[in-house]
MIKE-897371 format. One record per residue (C-alpha): residue in three letters; chain; y negated, x, z negated. Coordinates in nm, 3 decimals, decimal comma. Layout:
BEGIN
- r/c/v/u/w
- ALA/A/Y/X/Z
...
//
This chain:
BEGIN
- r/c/v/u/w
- UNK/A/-2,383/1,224/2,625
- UNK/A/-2,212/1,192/2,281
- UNK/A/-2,543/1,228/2,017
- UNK/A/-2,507/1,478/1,713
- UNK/A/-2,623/1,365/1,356
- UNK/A/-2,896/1,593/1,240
- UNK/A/-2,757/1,694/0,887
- UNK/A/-2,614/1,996/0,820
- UNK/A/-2,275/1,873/0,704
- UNK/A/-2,148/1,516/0,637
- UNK/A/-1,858/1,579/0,390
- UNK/A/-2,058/1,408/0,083
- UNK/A/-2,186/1,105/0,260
- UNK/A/-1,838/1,041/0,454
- UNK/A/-1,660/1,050/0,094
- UNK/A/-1,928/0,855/-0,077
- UNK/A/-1,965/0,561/0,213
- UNK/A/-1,572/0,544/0,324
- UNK/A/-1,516/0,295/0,607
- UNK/A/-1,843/0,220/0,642
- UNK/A/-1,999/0,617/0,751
- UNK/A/-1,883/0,583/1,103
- UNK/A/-1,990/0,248/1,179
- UNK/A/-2,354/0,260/1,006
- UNK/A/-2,430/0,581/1,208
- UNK/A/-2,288/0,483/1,576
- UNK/A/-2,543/0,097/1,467
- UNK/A/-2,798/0,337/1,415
- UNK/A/-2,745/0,567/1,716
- UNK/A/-2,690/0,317/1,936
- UNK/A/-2,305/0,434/2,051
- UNK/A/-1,973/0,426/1,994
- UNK/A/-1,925/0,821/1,933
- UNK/A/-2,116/1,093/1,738
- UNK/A/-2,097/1,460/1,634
- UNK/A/-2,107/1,587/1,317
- UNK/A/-1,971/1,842/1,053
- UNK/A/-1,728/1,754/0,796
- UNK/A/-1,563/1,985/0,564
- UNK/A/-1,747/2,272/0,770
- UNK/A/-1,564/2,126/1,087
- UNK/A/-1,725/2,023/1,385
- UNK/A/-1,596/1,666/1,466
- UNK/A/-1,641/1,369/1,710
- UNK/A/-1,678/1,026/1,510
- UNK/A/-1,545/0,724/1,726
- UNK/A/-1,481/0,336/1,741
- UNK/A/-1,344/0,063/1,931
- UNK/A/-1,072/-0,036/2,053
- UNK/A/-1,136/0,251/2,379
- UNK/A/-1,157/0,507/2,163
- UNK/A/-0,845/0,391/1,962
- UNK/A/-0,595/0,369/2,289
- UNK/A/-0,726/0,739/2,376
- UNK/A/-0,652/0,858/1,982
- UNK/A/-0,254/0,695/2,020
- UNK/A/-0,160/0,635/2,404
- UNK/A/-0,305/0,925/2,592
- UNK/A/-0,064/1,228/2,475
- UNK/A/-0,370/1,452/2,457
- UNK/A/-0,380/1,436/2,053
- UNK/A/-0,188/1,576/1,751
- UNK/A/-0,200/1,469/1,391
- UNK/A/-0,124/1,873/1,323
- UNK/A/-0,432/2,005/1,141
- UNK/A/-0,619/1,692/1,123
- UNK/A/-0,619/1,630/0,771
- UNK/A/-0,623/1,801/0,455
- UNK/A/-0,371/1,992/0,342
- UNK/A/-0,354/1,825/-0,047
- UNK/A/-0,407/1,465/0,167
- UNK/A/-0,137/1,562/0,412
- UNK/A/0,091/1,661/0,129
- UNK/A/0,062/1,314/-0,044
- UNK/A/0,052/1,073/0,217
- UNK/A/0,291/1,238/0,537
- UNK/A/0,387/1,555/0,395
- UNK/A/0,545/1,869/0,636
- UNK/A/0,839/1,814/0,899
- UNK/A/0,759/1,423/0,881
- UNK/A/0,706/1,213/1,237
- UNK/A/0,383/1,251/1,208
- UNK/A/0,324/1,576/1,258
- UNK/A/0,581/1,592/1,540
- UNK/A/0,460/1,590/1,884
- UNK/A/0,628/1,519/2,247
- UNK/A/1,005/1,415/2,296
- UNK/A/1,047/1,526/1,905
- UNK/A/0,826/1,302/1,796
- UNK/A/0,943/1,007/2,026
- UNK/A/1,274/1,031/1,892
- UNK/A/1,195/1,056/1,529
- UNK/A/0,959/0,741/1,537
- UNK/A/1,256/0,608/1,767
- UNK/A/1,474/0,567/1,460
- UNK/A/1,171/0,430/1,222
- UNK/A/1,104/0,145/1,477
- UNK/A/1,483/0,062/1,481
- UNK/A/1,464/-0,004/1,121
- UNK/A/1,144/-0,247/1,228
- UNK/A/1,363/-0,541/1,402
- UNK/A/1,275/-0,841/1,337
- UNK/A/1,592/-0,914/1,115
- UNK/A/1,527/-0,602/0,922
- UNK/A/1,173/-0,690/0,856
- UNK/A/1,318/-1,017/0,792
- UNK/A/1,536/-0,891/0,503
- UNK/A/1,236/-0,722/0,350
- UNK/A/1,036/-1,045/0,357
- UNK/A/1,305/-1,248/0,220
- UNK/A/1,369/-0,943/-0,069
- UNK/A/1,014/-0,945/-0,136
- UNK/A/0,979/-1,335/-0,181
- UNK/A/1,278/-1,369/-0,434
- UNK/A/1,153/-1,031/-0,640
- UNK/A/0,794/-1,200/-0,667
- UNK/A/0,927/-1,482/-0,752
- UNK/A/1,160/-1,343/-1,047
- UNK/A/0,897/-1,106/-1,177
- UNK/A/0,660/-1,458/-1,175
- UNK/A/0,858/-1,629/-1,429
- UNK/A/0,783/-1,349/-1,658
- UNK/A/0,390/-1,378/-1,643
- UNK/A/0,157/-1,443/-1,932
- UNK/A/-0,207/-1,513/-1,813
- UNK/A/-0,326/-1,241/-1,729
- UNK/A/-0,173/-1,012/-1,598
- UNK/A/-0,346/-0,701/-1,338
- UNK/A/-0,229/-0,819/-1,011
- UNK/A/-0,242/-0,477/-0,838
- UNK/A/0,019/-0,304/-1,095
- UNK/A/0,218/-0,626/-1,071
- UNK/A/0,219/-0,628/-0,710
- UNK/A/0,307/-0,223/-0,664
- UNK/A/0,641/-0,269/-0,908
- UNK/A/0,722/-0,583/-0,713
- UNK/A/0,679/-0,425/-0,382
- UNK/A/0,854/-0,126/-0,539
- UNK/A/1,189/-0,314/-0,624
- UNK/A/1,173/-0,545/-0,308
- UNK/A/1,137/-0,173/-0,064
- UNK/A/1,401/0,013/-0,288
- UNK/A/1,631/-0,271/-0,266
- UNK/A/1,612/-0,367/0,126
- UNK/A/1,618/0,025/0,206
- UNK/A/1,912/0,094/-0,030
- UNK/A/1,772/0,320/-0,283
- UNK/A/1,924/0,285/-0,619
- UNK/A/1,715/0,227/-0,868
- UNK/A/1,605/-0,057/-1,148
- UNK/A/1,443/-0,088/-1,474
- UNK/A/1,251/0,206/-1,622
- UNK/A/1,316/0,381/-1,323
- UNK/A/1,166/0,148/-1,058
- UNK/A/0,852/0,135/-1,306
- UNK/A/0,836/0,483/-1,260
- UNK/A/0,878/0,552/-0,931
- UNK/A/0,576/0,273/-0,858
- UNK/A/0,359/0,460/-1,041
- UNK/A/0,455/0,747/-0,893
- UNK/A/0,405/0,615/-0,528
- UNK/A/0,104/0,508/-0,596
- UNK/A/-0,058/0,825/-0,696
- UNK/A/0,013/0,937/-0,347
- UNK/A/-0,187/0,652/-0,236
- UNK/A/-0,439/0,658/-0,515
- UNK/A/-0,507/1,028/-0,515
- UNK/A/-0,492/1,152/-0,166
- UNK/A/-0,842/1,161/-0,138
- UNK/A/-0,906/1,377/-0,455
- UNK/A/-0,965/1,688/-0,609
- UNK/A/-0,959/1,899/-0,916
- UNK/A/-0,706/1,774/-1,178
- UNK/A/-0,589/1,468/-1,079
- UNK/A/-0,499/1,539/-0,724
- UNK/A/-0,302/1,881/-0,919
- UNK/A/-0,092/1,582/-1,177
- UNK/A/-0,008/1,365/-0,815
- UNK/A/0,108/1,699/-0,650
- UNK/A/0,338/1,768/-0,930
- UNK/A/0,475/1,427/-0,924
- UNK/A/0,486/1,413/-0,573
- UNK/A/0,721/1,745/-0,623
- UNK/A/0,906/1,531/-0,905
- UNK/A/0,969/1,244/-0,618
- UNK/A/1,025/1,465/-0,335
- UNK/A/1,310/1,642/-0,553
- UNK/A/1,459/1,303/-0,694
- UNK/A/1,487/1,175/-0,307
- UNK/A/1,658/1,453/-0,168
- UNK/A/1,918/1,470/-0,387
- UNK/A/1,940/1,119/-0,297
- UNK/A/2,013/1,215/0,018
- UNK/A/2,304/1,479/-0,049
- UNK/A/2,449/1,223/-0,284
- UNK/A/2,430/0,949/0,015
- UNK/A/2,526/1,230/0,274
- UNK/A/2,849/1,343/0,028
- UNK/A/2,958/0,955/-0,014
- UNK/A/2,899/1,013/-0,398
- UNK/A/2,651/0,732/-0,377
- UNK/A/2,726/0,431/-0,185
- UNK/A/2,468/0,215/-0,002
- UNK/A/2,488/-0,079/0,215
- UNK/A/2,591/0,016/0,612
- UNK/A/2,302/0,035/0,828
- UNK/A/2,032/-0,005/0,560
- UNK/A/1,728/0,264/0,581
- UNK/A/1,844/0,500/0,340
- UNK/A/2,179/0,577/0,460
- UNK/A/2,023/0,583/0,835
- UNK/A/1,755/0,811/0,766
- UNK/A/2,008/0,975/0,616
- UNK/A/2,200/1,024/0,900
- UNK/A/1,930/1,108/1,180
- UNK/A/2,011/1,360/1,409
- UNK/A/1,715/1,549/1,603
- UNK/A/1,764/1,589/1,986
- UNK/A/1,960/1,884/1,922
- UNK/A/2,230/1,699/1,775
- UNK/A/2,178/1,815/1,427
- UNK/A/2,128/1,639/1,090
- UNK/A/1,750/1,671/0,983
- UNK/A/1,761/1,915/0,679
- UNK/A/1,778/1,731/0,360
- UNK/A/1,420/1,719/0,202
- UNK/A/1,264/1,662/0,560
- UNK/A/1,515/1,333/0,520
- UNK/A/1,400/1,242/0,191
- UNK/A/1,041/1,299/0,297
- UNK/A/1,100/1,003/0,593
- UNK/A/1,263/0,824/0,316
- UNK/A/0,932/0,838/0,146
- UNK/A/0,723/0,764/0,419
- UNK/A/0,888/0,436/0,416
- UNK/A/0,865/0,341/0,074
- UNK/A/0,482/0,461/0,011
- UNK/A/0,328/0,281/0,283
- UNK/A/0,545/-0,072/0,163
- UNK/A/0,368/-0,032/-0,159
- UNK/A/0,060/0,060/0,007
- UNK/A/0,044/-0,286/0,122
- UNK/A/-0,046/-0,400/-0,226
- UNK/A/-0,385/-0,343/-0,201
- UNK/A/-0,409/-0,596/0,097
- UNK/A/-0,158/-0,863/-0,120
- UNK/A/-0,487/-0,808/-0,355
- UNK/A/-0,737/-0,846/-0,100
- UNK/A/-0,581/-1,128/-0,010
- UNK/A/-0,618/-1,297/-0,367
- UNK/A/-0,965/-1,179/-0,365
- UNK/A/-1,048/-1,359/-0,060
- UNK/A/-0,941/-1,673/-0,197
- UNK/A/-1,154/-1,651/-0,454
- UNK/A/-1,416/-1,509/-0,292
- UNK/A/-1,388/-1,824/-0,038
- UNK/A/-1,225/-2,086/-0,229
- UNK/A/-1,255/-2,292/0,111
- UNK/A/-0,957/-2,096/0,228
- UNK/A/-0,688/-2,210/-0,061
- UNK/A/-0,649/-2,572/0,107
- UNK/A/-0,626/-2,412/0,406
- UNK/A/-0,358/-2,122/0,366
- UNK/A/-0,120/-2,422/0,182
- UNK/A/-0,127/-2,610/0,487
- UNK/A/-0,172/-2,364/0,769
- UNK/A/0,133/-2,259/0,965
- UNK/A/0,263/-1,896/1,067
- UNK/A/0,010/-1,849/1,339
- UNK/A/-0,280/-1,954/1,095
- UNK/A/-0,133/-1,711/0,790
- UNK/A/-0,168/-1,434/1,026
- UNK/A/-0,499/-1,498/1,154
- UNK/A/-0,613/-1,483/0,779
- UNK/A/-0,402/-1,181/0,716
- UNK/A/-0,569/-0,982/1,005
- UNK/A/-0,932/-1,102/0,892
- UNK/A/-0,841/-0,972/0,540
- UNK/A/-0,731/-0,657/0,707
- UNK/A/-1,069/-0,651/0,905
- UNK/A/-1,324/-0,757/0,587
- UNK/A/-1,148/-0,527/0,352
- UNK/A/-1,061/-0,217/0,488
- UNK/A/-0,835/0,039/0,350
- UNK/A/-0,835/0,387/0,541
- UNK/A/-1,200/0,495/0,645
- UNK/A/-1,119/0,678/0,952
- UNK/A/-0,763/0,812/1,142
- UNK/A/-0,745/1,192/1,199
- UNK/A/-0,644/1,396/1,535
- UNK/A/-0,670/1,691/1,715
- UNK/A/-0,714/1,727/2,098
- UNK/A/-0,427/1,957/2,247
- UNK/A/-0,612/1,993/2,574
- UNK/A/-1,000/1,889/2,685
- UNK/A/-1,004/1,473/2,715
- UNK/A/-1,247/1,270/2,863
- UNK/A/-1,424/0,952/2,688
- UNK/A/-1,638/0,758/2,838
- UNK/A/-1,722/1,019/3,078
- UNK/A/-1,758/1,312/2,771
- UNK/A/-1,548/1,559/2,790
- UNK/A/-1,401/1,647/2,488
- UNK/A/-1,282/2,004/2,385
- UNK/A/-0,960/2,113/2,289
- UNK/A/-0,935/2,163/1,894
- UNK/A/-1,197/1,905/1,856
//
């Protein structure tokens, strides 16, 4: 039986502890699963790896109504793959793992390397790693996906990307000023699109932007424009996203100064180990959000639909 954590609502101490609320309370409990309230909600808590394949593989969950609506608007937004279900989502996240080959991801990590290495030259000690890293990640993303844009406008669209990132937690004001320049992006984007759609603005063949671009759904039709530029997005925010770890990264070497001999002389296999431990030891999202579309069954516990 799944145990229920006697408070009367959890909101506060879920925002306050982040990654760590589920795990101290399922220590303390003795299991892997608990019930609880958050945001007035009644929700089942869960970890490991079981309860991850049953979250992703099983078909019985939805991303629809899972979040909130100001976080949903930042991070995924409305029409995007992630709030598709069924064949419409399978063919929609069809097309983003087509852009994921391994000589597409290659491209990005060569892009990546040379932009680092250009914006390097220009350091003065010190510099604030994270905003470097965002406009690097910025230009290396805009350039391997075919999005036109440099100077003053790559510096703006960084900081602009990372407000979705920064603020989609938030409330009050400064989850209002990301909204609005969310909208601002959004806008930007899908007259990207048109432009890209029209031939007005010409972009390498095959490359993300003009791909996205051209999706058809399963009806055969072109996906309306701002649901286009909204994909586009979805692949741009979570590239710069992956700043934070670049950072974590550099913290752990300093943290554990042991490491820096090592990482110069480890190979591939090594680098990755000590990517996915950085990954583990400094986390990033707190907890992943669904819905069940029909009752599921964990562990023996049946769990209700709309849970």
């Amino acid at each position: 039986m799944i145990p229920t954590v006697a408070t009367l609502d959890s909101s506060i101490p879920f925002l306050r502890e982040g990654y760590g609320f589920i795990s101290s309370r399922c220590d303390r409990l003795g299991t892997d699963a608990f019930r609880t309230r958050i945001a007035a909600h009644q929700v089942i808590c869960m970890r490991a790896a079981e309860a991850a394949a049953l979250l992703y593989t099983s078909g019985l969950f939805t991303r629809r109504g899972a979040l909130p609506p100001n976080t949903l608007r930042l991070l995924q937004d409305k029409g995007s793959v992630q709030m598709l279900d069924g064949g419409d989502h399978r063919h929609r996240k069809a097309m983003f793992m087509d852009l994921m080959s391994e000589d597409s991801v290659g491209r990005l990590r060569d892009t990546f390397e040379g932009v680092w290495q250009d914006r390097a030259k220009k350091w003065q000690e010190p510099v604030v790693l994270h905003d470097e890293v965002r406009l690097i990640l910025t230009r290396a993303v805009c350039q391997w996906a075919g999005v036109p844009v440099t100077g003053r406008g790559a510096e703006t669209l960084a900081r602009e990307l990372s407000r979705m990132i920064d603020k989609a937690a938030s409330l009050g004001p400064g989850d209002w000023w990301a909204q609005l320049r969310r909208n601002r992006t959004e806008k930007w984007v899908t007259e990207l699109v048109d432009r890209i759609r029209s031939g007005t603005v010409k972009t390498p063949l095959g490359c993300p932007a003009s791909q996205i671009g051209g999706h058809r759904d399963l009806d055969g039709e072109l996906l309306p424009a701002k649901v286009a530029a909204v994909e586009l997005i979805n692949l741009l925010r979570p590239t710069v996203a992956v700043g934070r770890f670049i950072v974590f990264a550099a913290l752990a070497l300093v943290e554990h100064s042991r490491w820096r001999s090592k990482i110069v002389s480890s190979g591939e296999r090594d680098l990755e180990d000590f990517a996915q431990e950085v990954r583990r030891f400094y986390p990033f999202f707190p907890a992943v959000g669904g819905v069940a579309r029909e009752e599921a069954v964990w562990r023996d516990n049946r769990l209700p639909a709309g849970t």
